[in-house]
Legacy VTK file of the C-alpha trace (Angstrom):
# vtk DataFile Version 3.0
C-alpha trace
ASCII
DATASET POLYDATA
POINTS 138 float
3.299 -21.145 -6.355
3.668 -23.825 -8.897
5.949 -23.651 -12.285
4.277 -22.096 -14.768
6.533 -23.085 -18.201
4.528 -21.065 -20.653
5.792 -18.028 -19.125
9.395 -16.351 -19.748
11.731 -16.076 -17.259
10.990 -12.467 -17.040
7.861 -13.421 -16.319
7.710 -15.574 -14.411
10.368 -13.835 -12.050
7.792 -10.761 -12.201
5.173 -13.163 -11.046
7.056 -14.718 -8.373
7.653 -10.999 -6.849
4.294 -9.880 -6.803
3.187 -13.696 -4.755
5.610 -12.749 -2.239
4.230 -9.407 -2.038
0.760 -10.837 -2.035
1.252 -12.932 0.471
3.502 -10.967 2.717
7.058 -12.260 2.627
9.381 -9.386 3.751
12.752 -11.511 3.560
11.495 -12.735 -0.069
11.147 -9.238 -1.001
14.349 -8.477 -0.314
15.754 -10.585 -2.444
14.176 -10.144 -5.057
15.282 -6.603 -4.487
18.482 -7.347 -4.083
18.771 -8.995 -7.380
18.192 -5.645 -9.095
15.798 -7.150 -12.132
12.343 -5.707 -9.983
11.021 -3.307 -12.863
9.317 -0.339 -11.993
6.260 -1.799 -13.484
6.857 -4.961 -10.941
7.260 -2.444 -8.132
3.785 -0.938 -8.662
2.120 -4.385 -8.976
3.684 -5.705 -5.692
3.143 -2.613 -3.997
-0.648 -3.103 -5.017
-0.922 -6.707 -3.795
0.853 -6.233 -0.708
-1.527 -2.719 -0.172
-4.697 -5.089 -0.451
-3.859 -7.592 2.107
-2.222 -4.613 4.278
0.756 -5.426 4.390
2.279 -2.454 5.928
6.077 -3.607 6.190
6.196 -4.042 2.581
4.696 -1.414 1.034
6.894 0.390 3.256
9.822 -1.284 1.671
8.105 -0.936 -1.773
8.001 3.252 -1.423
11.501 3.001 -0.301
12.662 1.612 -3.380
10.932 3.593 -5.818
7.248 2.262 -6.143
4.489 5.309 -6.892
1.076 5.734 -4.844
-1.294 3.760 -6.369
-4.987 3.159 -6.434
-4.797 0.863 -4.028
-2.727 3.010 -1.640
-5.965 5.606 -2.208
-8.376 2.773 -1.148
-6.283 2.176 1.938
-6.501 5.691 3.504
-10.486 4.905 3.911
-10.689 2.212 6.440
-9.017 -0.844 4.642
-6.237 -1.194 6.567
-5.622 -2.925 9.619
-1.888 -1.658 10.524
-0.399 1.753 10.140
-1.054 1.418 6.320
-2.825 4.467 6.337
-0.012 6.866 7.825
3.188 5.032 5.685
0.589 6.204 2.666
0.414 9.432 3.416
4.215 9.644 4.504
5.066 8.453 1.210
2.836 10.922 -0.916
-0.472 9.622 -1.047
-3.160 12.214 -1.480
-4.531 12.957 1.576
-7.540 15.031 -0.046
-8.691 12.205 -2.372
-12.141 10.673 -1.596
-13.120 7.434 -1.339
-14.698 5.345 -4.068
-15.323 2.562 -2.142
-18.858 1.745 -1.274
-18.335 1.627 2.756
-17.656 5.423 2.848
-18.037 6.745 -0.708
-17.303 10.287 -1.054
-15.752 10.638 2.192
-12.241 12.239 2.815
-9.450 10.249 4.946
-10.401 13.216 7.723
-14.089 11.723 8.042
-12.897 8.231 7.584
-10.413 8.061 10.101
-13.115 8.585 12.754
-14.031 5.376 11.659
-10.950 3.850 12.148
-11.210 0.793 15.269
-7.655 1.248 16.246
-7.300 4.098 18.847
-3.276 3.908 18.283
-3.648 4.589 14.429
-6.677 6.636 14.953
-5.099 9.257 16.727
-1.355 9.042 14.168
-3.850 9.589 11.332
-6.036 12.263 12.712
-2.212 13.964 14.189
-1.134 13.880 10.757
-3.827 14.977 9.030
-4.398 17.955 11.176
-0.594 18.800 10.668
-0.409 19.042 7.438
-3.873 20.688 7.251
-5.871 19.109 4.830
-8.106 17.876 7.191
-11.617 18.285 4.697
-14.548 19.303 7.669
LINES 1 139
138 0 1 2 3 4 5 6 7 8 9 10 11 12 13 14 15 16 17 18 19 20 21 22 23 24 25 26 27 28 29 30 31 32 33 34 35 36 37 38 39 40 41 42 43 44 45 46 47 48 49 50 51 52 53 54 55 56 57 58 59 60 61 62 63 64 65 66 67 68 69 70 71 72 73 74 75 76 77 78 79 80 81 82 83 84 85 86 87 88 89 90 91 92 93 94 95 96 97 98 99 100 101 102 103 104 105 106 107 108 109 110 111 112 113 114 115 116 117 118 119 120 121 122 123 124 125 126 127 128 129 130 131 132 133 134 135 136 137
């Protein structure tokens, strides 16, 4: 990530915390952590970058320290994900009723999605948890 000068240091530190979400650097998440200037507003845009590229260690971290279910964490319950994404989600609060608005499986529930899921291992911790909280939507 090159120096951008234009930009405060507030900023740019912001900036610099979402890349290494982005791009999936656990140990430079930490310390940016660590340092105690991540905003709540930086929490929520990290926790969306590192939800797109499924990066399930840090959104993990993310939840831990505060971020809120976003969007993204919604999209990630239907089929984006290629780790256990999908059952950190719904550990941390995302809703498990809320239907997809991707095109893939538009209008579907996690329930139906999860069938869909390729993973046999996170197939079956998703369906579990589903069906143990009851909200499976059939």
């Amino acid at each position: 990530m090159g120096v951008d000068h234009s930009l405060s240091p507030e900023a740019y530190f912001s900036k610099a915390f979402v890349h290494a979400c982005h791009t999936g650097e656990p140990s430079r998440v930490q310390e940016f952590l660590a340092s105690g200037r991540v905003t709540a507003e930086d929490l929520d845009q990290g926790h969306g970058a590192a939800t797109r590229q499924a990066h399930a260690e840090i959104v993990a971290t993310l939840f831990d320290t505060g971020a809120s279910v976003s969007d993204w964490a919604i999209s990630a319950l239907h089929g984006r994900s290629k780790q256990d994404l999908p059952v950190i989600l719904l550990d941390a609060g995302a809703d498990p009723t809320a239907r997809s608005a991707g095109k893939r499986y538009y209008g579907e529930p996690p329930s139906a999605v999860a069938k869909h899921q390729q993973n046999p291992e996170i197939k079956e911790k998703l369906l579990y948890l589903l069906r143990s909280e009851k909200l499976q939507d059939e």
